[in-house]
C-alpha positions in Angstrom: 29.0 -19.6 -14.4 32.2 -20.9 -13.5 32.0 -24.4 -11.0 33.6 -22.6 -7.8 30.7 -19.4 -8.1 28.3 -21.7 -8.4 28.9 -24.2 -5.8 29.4 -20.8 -3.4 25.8 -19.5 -4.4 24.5 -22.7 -4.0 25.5 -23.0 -0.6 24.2 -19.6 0.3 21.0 -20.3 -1.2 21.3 -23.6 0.6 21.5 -22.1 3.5 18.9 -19.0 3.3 16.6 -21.7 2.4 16.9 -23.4 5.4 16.1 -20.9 7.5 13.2 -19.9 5.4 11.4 -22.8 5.1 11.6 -23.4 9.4 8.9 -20.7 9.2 5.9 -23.0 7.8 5.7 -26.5 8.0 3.3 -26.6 5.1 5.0 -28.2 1.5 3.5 -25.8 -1.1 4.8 -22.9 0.9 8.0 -24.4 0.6 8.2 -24.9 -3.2 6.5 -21.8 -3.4 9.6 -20.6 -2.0 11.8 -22.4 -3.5 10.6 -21.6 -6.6 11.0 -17.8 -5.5 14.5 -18.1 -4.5 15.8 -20.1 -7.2 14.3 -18.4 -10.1 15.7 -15.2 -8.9 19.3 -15.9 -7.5 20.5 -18.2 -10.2 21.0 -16.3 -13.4 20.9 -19.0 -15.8 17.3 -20.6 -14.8 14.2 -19.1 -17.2 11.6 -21.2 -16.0 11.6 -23.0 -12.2 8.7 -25.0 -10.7 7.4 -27.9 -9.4 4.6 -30.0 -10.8 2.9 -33.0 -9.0 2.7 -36.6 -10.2 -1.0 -37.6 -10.6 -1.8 -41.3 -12.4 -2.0 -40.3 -15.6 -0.1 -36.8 -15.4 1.9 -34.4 -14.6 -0.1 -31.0 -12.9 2.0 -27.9 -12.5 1.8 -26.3 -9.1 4.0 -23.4 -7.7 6.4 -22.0 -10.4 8.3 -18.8 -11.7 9.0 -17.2 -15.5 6.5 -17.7 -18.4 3.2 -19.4 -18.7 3.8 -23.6 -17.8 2.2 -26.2 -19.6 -0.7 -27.2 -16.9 -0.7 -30.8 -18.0 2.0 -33.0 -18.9 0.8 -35.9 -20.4 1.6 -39.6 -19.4 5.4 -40.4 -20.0 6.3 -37.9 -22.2 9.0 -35.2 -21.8 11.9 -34.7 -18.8 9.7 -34.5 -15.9 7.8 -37.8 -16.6 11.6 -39.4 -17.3 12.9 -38.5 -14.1 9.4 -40.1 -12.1 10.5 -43.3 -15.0 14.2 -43.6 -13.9 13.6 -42.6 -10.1 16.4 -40.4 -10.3 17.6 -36.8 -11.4 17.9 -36.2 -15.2 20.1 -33.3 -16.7 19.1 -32.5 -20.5 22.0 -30.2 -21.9 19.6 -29.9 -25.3 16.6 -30.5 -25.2 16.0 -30.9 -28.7 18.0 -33.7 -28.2 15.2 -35.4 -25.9 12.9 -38.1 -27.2 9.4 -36.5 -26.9 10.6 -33.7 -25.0 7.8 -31.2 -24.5 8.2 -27.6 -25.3 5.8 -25.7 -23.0 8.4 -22.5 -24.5 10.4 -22.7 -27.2 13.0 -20.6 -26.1 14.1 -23.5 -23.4 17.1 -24.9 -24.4 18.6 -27.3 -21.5 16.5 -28.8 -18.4 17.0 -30.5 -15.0 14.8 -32.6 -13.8 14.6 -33.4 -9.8 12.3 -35.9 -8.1 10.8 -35.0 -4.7 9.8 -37.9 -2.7 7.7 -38.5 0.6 8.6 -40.2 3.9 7.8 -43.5 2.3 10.5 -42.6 -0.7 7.5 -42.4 -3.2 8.1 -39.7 -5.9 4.9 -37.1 -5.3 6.6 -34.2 -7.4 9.5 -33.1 -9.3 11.3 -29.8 -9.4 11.6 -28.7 -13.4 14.2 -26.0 -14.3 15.0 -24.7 -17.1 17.7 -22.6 -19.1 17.9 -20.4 -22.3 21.5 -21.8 -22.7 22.4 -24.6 -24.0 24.5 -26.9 -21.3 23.5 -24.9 -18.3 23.3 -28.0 -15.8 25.6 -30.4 -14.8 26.5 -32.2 -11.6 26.7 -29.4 -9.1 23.0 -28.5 -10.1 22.0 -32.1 -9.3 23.9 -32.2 -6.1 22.8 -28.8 -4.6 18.8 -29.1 -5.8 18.8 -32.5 -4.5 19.8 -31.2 -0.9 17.2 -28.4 -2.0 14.3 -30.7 -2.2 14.7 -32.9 0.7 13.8 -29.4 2.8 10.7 -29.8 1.3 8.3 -31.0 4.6 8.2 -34.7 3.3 4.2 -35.1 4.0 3.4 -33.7 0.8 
C-alpha cells in the first residue's frame, strides 16, 4: 500500500475509533475493538492483538486471525523487546529476529506497540503481524501509537 493510502485509512480508522471507543470506558472493550477494526480495515495485517505483560510473561488477551501463542515466555521474541526497549519495534523479517517466536509460521514481518498506564508503565503491547515481508514502517508506528493512547489508561 502506497504511503499516501495508508496514511488516509489511518486517519479514518483513527477517527472511527475515536468515536467507538467514547461508548465504554472499560480497556478490554477497547482493544477488543481495536483489534476488530484493525484486523479487518488494513489489508496487510494477518494476525492483530494485544497481550498483557505479567512478571515473567507475556499472556495474550483480545486478538484477531489464527490461534496466538497464550504465553510468551520471559524476553524472548518482538513483544518482550518492545516492553525491553520501552519503545515501538518494527521487524520487516522476522526470521531476521534473535529469538523471534513463531506462534504461525506464515508471519513474515511484525510491529510491536507498547501500551502504557497513567503512570507511563508499559501494562500491554499491541502485536501485529503481516504475511509480507516489509509491511511496516514509520506511518504504522505513528498512526498505532495515537491508536493505543485511546486505550482508557487504567488498564
Amino acid at each position: 500500500m502506497d504511503l499516501v493510502k495508508k496514511e488516509a485509512r489511518y486517519k479514518r480508522i483513527y477517527s472511527q475509533l475515536s468515536d467507538l471507543l467514547k461508548k465504554s470506558d472499560d480497556s478490554l472493550a477497547h482493544k477488543a475493538t481495536i483489534s476488530a477494526v484493525l484486523f479487518n480495515k488494513m489489508d496487510y495485517f494477518f494476525w492483530c492483538g494485544f497481550y498483557r505483560v505479567e512478571t515473567d510473561y507475556l499472556v495474550v488477551e483480545n486478538y484477531q486471525g489464527s490461534v496466538a501463542c497464550q504465553l510468551l515466555q520471559n524476553n524472548k521474541g518482538v513483544c518482550w523487546a518492545a516492553v525491553i526497549q520501552n519503545k515501538t519495534i518494527i521487524v520487516p523479517n522476522v526470521e531476521t529476529f534473535p529469538n523471534h517466536i513463531a506462534c504461525d509460521s506464515r508471519s513474515k514481518s511484525e510491529i510491536v506497540v507498547p501500551l502504557r498506564n497513567s503512570s507511563g508503565i508499559i501494562t500491554a503491547v499491541l502485536d501485529v503481524d503481516s504475511k509480507y515481508l516489509n509491511s511496516f514502517d514509520e506511518v504504522d508506528a505513528e498512526y498505532l501509537e495515537m491508536i493505543v493512547e485511546l486505550i482508557k489508561k487504567d488498564n
